[in-house]
TIKE-358125 format. One record per atom (N, C-alpha, C): x, y, z; residue in three letters. Coordinates in steps of 0.2 Angstrom, whole numbers, plus 5000, padded with zeros to 4 digits. Example, Ala and Ser with C-alpha at 12.3 -4.5 7.8 and 13.67 -1.06 7.14 Angstrom:
2
506649725039ALA;506249785039ALA;506649845039ALA;506449895035SER;506849955036SER;506450005039SER;
//
This chain:
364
486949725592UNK;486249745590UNK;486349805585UNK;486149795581UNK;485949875575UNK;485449895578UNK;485649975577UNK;485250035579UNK;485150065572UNK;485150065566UNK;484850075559UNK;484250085560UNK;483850135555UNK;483450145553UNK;482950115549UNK;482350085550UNK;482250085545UNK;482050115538UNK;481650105533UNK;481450145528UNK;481050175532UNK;480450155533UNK;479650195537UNK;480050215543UNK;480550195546UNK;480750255552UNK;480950325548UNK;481350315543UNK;481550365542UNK;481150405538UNK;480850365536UNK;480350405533UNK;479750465533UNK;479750435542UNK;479250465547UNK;479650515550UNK;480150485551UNK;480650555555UNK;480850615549UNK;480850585544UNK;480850655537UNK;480250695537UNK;479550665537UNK;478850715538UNK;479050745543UNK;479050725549UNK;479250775557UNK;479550825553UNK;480150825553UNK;480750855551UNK;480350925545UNK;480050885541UNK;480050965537UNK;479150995539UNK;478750965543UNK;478451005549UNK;478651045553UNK;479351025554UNK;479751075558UNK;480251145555UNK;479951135550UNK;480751155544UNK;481251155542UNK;481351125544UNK;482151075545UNK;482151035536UNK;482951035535UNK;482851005529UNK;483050915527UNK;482950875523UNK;483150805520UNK;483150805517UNK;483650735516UNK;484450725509UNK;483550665506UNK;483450665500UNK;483250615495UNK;483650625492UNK;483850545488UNK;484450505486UNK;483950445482UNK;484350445474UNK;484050405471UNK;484550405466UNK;484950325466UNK;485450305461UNK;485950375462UNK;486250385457UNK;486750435457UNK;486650505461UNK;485950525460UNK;485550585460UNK;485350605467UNK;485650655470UNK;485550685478UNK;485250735479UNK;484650775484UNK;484450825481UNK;484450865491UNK;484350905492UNK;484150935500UNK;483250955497UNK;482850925501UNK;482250955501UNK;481850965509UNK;481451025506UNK;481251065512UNK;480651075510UNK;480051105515UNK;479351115514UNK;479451185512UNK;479051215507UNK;479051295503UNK;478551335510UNK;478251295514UNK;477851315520UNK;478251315525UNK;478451275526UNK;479051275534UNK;479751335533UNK;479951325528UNK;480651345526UNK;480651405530UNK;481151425535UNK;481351495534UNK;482051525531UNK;482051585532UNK;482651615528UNK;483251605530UNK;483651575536UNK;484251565535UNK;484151475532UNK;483751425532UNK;483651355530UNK;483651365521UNK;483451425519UNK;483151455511UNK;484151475509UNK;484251495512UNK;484951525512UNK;485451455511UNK;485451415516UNK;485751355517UNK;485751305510UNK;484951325510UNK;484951255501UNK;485051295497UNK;485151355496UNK;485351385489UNK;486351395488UNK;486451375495UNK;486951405495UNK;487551315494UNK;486751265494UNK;487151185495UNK;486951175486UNK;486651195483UNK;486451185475UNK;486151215469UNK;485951205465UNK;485351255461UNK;484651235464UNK;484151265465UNK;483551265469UNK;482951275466UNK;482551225465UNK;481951225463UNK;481351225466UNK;480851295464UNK;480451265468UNK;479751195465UNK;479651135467UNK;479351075466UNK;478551085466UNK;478151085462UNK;477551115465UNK;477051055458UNK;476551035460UNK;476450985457UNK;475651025449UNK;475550975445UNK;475351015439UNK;474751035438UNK;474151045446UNK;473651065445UNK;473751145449UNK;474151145454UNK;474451195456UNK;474751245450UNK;475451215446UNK;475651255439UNK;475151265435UNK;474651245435UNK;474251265429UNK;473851335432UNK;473551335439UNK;473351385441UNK;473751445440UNK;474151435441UNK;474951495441UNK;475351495434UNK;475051465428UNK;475051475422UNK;475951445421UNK;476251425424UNK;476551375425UNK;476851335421UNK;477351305416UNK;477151245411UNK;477551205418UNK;477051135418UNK;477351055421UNK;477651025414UNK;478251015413UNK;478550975407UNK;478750925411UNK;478450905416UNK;478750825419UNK;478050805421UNK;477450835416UNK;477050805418UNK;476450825425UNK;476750775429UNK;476250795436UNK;476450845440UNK;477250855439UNK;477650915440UNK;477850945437UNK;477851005441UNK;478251085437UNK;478851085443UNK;479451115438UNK;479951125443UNK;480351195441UNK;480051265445UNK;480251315445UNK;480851335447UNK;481251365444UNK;482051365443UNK;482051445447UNK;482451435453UNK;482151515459UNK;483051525458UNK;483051595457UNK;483751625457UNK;483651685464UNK;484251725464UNK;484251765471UNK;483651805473UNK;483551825467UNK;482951885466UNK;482251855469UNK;482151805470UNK;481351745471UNK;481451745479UNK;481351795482UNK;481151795488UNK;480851765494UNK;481051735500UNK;480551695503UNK;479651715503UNK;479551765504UNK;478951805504UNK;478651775495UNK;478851795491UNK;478451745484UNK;478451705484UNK;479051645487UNK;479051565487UNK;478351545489UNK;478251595497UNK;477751545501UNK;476951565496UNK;476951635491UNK;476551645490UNK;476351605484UNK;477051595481UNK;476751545475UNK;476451475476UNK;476651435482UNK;476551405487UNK;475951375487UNK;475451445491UNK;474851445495UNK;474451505492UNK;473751475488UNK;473251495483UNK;472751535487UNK;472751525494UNK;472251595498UNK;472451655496UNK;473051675494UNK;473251765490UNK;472951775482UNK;472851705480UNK;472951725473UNK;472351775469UNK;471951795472UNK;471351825469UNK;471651915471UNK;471851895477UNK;472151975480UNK;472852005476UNK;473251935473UNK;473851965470UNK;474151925464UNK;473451925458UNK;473851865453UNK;474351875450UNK;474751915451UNK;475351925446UNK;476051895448UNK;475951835450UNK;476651815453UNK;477151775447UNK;476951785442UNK;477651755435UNK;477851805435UNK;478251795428UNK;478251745426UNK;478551685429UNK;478451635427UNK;479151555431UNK;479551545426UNK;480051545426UNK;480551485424UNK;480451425424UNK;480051365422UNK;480251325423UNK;480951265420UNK;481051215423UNK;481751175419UNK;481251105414UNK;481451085411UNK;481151035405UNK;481850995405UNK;482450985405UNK;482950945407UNK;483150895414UNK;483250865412UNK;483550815418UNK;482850765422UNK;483250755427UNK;482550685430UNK;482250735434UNK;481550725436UNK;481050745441UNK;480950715447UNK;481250655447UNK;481050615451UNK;481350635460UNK;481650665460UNK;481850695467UNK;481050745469UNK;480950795464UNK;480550835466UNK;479750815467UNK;479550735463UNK;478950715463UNK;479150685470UNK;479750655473UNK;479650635480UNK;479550675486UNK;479950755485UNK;479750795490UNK;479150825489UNK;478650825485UNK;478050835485UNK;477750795489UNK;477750725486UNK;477550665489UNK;477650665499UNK;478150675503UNK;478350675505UNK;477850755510UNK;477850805505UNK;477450865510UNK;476950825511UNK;476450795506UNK;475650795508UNK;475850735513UNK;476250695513UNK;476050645518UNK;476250685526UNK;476450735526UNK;476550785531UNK;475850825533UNK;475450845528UNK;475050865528UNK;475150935527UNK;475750965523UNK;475750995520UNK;475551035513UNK;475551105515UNK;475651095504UNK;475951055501UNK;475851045494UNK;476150995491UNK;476751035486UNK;477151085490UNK;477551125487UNK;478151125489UNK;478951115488UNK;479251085488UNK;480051115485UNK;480551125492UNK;481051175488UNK;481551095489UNK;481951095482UNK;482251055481UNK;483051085478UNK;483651065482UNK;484151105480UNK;484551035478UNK;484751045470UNK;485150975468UNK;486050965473UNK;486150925476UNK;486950915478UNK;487250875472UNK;487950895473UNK;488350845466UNK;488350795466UNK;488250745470UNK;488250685470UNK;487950635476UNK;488250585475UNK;487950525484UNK;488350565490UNK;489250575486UNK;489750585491UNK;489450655496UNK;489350695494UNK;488850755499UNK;488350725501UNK;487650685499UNK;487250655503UNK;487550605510UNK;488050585508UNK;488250535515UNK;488550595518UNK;488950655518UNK;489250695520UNK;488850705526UNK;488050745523UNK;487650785526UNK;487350725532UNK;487450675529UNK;487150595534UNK;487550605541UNK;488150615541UNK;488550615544UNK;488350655549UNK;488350715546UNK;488050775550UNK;487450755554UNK;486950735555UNK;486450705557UNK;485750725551UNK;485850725546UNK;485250745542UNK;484950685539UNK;484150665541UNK;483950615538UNK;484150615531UNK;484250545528UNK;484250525522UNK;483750485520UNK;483450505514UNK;482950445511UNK;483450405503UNK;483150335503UNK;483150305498UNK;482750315493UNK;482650345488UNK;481850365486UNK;481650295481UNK;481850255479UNK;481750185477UNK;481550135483UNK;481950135490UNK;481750095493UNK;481050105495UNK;480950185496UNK;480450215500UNK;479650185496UNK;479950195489UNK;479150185484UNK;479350115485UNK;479650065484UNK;479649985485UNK;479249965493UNK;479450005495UNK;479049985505UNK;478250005503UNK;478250065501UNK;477350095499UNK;477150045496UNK;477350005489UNK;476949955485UNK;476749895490UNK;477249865496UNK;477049835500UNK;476249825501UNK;476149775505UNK;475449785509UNK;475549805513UNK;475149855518UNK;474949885521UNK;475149855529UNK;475649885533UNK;475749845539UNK;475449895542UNK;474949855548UNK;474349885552UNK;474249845559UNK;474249875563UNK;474149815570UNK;474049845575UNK;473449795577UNK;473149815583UNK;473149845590UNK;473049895591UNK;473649925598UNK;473049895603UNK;472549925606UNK;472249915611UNK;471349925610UNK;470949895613UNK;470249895611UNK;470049885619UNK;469249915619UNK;468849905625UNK;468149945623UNK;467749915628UNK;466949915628UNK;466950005630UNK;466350005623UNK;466350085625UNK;465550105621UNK;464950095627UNK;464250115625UNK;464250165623UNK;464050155616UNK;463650215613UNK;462850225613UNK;462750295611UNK;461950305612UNK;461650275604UNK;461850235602UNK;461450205597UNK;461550135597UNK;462050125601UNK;462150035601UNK;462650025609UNK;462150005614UNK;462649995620UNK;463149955620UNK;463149885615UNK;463649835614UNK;464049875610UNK;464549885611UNK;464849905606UNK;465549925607UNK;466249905604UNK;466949905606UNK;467349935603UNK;467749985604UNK;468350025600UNK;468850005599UNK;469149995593UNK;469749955592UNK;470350015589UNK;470950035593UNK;471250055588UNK;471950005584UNK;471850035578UNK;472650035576UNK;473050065574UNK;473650045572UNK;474150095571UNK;474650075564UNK;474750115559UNK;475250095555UNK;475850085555UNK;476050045552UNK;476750045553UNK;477250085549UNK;477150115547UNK;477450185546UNK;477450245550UNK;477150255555UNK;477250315557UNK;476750355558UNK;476050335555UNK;475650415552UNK;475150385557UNK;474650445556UNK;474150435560UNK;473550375561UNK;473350345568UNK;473150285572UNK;472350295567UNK;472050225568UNK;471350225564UNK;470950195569UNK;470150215570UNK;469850165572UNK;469250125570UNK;469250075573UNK;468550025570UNK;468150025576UNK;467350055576UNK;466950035578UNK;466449975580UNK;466449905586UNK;466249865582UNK;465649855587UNK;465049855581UNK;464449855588UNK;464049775588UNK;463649745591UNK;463849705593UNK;464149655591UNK;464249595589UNK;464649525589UNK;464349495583UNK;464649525577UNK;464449525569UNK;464849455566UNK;464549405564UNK;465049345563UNK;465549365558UNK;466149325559UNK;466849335554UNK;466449325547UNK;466049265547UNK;465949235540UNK;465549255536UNK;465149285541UNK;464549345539UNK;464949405535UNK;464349445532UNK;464449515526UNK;464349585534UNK;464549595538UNK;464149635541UNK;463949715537UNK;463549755541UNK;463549815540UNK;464049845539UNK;464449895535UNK;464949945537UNK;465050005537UNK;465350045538UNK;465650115536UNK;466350125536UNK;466450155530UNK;467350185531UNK;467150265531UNK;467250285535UNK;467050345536UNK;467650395537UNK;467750445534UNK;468350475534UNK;468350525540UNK;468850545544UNK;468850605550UNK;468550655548UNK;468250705551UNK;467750765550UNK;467550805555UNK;468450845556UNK;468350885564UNK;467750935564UNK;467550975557UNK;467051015557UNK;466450995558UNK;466350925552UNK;465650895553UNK;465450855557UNK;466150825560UNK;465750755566UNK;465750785571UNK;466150845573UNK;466350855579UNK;465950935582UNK;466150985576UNK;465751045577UNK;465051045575UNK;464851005569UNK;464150995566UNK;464251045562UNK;464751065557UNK;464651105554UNK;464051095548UNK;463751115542UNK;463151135538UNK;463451125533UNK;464151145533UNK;464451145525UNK;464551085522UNK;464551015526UNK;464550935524UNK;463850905525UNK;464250835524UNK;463550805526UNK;463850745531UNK;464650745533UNK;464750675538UNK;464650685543UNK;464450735545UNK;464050735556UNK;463550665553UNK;463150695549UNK;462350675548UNK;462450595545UNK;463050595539UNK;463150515538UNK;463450465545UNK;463750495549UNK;464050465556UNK;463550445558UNK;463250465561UNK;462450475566UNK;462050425561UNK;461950425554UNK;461550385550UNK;461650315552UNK;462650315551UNK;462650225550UNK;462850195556UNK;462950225561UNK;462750195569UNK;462350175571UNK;461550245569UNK;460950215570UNK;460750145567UNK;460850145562UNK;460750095557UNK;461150015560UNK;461550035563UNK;462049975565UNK;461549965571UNK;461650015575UNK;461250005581UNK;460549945582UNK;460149975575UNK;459449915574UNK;459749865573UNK;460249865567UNK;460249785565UNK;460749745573UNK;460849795576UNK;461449765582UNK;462049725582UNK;462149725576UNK;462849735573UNK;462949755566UNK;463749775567UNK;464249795562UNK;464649825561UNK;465149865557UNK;465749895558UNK;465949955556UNK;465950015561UNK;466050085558UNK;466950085558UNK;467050095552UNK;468050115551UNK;467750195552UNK;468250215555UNK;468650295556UNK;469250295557UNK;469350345548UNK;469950355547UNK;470150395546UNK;470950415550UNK;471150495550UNK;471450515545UNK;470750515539UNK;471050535534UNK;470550625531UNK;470750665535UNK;470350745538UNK;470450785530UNK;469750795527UNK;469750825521UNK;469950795515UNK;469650735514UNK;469850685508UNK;470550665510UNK;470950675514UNK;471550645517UNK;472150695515UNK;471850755514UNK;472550815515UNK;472550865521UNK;472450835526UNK;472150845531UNK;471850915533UNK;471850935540UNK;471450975544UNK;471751075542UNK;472251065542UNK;472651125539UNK;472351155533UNK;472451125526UNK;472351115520UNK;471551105518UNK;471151095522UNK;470551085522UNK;470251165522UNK;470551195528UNK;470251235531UNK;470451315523UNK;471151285522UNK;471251335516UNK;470851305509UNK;470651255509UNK;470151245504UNK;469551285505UNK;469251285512UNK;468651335515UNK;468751385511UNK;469151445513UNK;469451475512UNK;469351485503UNK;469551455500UNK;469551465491UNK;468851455491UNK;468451425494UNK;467651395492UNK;467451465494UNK;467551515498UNK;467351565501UNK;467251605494UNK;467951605491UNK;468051645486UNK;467751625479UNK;467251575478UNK;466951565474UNK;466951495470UNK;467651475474UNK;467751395469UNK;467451325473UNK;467151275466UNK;466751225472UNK;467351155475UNK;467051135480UNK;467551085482UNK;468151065477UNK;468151035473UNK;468850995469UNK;469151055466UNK;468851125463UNK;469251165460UNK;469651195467UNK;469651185472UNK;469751225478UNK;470351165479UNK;470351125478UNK;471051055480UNK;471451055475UNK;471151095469UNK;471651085462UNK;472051145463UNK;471551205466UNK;472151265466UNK;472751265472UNK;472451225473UNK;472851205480UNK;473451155479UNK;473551115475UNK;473951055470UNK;473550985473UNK;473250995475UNK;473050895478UNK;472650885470UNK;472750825470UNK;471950785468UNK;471150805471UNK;470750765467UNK;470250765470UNK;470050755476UNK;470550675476UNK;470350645484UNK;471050635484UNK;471450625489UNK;472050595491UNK;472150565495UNK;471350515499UNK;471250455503UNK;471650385501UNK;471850345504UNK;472050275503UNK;471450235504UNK;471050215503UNK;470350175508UNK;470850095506UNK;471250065506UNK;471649995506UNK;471750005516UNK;471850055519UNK;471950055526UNK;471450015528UNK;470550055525UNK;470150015528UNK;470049945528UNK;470249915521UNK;470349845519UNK;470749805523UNK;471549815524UNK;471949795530UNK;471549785539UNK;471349855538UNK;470749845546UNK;470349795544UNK;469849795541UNK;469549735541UNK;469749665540UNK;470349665538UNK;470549595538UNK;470849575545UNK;471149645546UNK;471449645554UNK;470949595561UNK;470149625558UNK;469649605562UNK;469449535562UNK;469649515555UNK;469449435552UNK;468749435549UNK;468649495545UNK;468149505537UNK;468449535533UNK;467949465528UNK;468149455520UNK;467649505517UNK;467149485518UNK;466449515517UNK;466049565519UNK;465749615516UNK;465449665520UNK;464849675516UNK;464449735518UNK;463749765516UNK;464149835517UNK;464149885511UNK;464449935514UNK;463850015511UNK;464050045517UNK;463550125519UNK;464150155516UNK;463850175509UNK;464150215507UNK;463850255497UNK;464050305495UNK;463550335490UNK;464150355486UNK;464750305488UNK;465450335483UNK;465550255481UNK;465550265475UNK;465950195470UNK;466350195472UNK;466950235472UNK;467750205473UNK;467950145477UNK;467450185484UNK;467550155488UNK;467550075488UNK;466750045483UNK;466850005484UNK;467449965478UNK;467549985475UNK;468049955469UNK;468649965472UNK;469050015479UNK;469550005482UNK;469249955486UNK;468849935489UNK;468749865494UNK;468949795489UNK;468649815483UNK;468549755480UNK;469449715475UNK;469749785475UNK;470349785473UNK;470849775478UNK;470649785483UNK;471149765491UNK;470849675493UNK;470349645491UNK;470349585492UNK;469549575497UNK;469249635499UNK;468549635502UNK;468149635497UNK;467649595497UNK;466949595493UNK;466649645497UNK;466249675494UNK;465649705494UNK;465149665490UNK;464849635495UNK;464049605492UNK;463549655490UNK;463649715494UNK;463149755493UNK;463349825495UNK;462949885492UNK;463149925492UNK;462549985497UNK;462549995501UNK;461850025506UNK;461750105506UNK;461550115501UNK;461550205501UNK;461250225506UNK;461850305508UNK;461750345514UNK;461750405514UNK;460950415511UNK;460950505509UNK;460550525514UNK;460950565518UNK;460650585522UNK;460850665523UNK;460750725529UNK;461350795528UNK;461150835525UNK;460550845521UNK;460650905514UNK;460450965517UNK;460751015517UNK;460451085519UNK;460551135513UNK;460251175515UNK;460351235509UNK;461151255510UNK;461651245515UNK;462251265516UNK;462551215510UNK;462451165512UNK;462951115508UNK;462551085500UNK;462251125499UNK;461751095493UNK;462351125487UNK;462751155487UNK;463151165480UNK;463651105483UNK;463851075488UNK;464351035489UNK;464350975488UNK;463550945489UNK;463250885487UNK;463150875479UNK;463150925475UNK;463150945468UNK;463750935465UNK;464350955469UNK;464850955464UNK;465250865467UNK;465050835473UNK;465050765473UNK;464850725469UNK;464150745465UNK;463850685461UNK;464150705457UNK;464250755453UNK;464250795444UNK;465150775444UNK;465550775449UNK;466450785449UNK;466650725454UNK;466250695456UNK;466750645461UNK;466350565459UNK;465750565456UNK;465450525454UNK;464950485459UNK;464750535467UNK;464250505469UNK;463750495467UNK;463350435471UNK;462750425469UNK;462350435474UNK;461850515473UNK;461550545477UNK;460850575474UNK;
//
C-alpha cells in the first residue's frame, strides 16, 4: 500500500505549513527554490533561506507599483534582499497598513533575468493560505538539494503538476446534509461540501423541493463575517442574505450557495487590512490593489460544481454582478435569468456601492 502524497495533499499541507511559518521546496523542471510567507517568516527561518540561496522578496505587480517597484515579469516583481533588508522592512514592504505612516521604504532592487515562475507560485500559494500575496523565495542550486530537503521532511511541490490538477474540474463532494428550519422558509435543508483539495467546506441552502429540471431561484452568495453575522453598515450582504431567502421563502423553493469565499475570496484577515486602507481614504479595489490582490479573487466555478453536485443545469439567479453570471455560464450552468437584488443602501456604504457599479461593473 503506498503512503504518497498526493498533489492537493501536498499542496494543502504547504498552505498549513507557511501559516505556520515554516518553509517549502517548489520545484519546477531543473529549477528549485525554498519559499516562505514575508508574513509568517521569523528571523531564525529568514536566516535559514538566505543562508540556503540568493533570496527574493516575491510580491505581485499591483503591490510593486504602489511601492514604485519595477514588475519586469510582468504580474510580478521580484525584489533582490541582501543582508542589510531586515526582517522588520520585509514585513513592511509586505503589508500596506504603514504606508502612509512610512512611504520611504525603496529603493528595491529588482531582477529582470531568469524565470519567475517559482516566485508567481509562492504568491499563488500565500493567497490560497490567505495570506499576503508576498513571498520570500531563496533559489537552491538544483532538484539534488530539493530532494535533499525532501528527505529532511520538507513539503515539496511540483509546480507543473500543481497548475495541471487546478486546470482540472473541480473535485467537490458531498459530506453531510439535514433539515434545518429557517425564519423565512421552514422547509428547508443544509447541505455541506467539501473540496478536494484541502480548503475551506461550502454550503447550499435548499428550500423546499425545487425540480432538478426546473431553473430554480438562486444565490451564490459569498461568506460575510462582518455583514451576515455582525450586520455591519459598511456592506450590503446582511441585507442581500435576508433579501434572497425571503424571496425563496415566498416562492417556497430554491438554492442559496454559501461560500467561504470571506472578502471577494482573500479572506477574513486581509479584508479587515483592507478596512483599514478604506479608513485611510482609498475605495474598495484601490484598498486590494495596495494590498497586491486583484479586484476579486473568487472562483464562483465552486458554485457551478455544487450545483451540478445537486442535479441543476438551470437556474434564475439573484444577483447585480455579471461575472457572476458568465462564470455560470462558462462552467456549464445557464442562467435563464438574471433577478436583481438591490437591496442595503445606507449612508455608510453609499461610496462602496459606487465604486461596485463605476469599478466592478455592478448593475445597481
Amino acid at each position: 500500500m503506498s503512503l504518497e502524497l498526493s498533489i492537493e495533499e501536498q499542496v494543502a499541507r504547504a498552505r498549513a505549513e507557511l501559516r505556520l511559518g515554516a518553509a517549502v521546496v517548489l520545484a519546477r523542471g531543473d529549477a528549485a527554490a525554498l519559499a516562505a510567507s514575508a508574513e509568517t517568516v521569523g528571523a531564525a527561518r529568514l536566516a535559514a533561506l538566505r543562508a540556503a540561496g540568493p533570496t527574493d522578496l516575491a510580491i505581485t505587480a499591483w503591490r510593486a507599483q504602489t511601492l514604485k517597484a519595477r514588475a519586469y515579469d510582468g504580474d510580478v516583481a521580484r525584489i533582490a534582499l541582501d543582508d542589510a533588508f531586515p526582517l522588520a522592512r520585509i514585513r513592511a514592504t509586505a503589508d500596506p497598513q504603514t504606508d502612509l505612516a512610512s512611504p520611504l521604504k525603496g529603493p528595491f532592487p529588482t531582477r529582470r533575468e531568469g524565470d519567475a515562475g517559482l516566485h508567481r507560485a509562492a504568491i499563488r500559494l500565500a493567497k490560497q493560505a490567505h495570506l499576503l500575496p508576498a513571498a520570500l523565495v531563496a533559489a537552491l542550486p538544483g532538484p539534488a538539494e530539493a530532494e535533499a530537503l525532501a528527505g529532511r521532511g520538507l513539503t515539496v511541490i511540483d509546480v507543473d503538476a500543481w497548475l495541471a490538477a487546478e486546470a482540472e474540474a473541480l473535485d467537490i463532494a458531498g459530506v453531510s446534509a439535514a433539515r434545518v428550519p429557517l425564519k423565512s422558509a421552514q422547509a428547508s435543508r443544509v447541505h455541506v461540501f467539501r473540496p478536494g483539495d484541502g480548503s475551506e467546506e461550502h454550503y447550499a441552502v435548499e428550500i423546499g423541493a425545487p425540480a432538478r429540471d426546473a431553473a430554480p431561484l438562486t444565490r451564490l452568495h459569498s461568506a460575510c463575517f462582518t455583514g451576515d453575522v455582525l450586520g455591519s453598515l459598511k456592506c450590503d450582504c446582511g441585507p442581500q442574505l435576508d433579501a434572497a431567502l425571503a424571496a425563496m421563502g415566498a416562492a417556497n423553493e430554491g438554492v442559496l450557495l454559501y461560500l467561504n469565499q470571506e472578502g471577494r475570496g482573500i479572506g477574513l484577515a486581509n479584508k479587515m487590512r483592507a478596512y483599514s486602507l478604506q479608513d485611510q481614504g482609498f475605495d474598495t479595489v484601490e484598498a486590494n490593489h495596495r494590498l497586491g490582490f486583484e479586484d476579486d479573487e473568487r472562483d464562483f466555478r465552486i458554485g457551478a460544481a455544487i450545483l451540478r453536485r445537486l442535479g441543476f443545469s438551470r437556474i434564475r439567479l439573484m444577483t447585480n454582478n455579471p461575472r457572476k453570471v458568465g462564470m455560470m455560464a462558462n462552467s456549464g450552468i445557464e442562467v435563464v435569468e438574471r433577478a436583481p437584488l438591490i437591496v442595503g443602501a445606507t449612508p455608510e456604504n453609499e461610496n462602496y456601492l459606487r465604486v461596485k457599479a463605476a469599478k466592478s461593473g455592478h448593475l445597481l
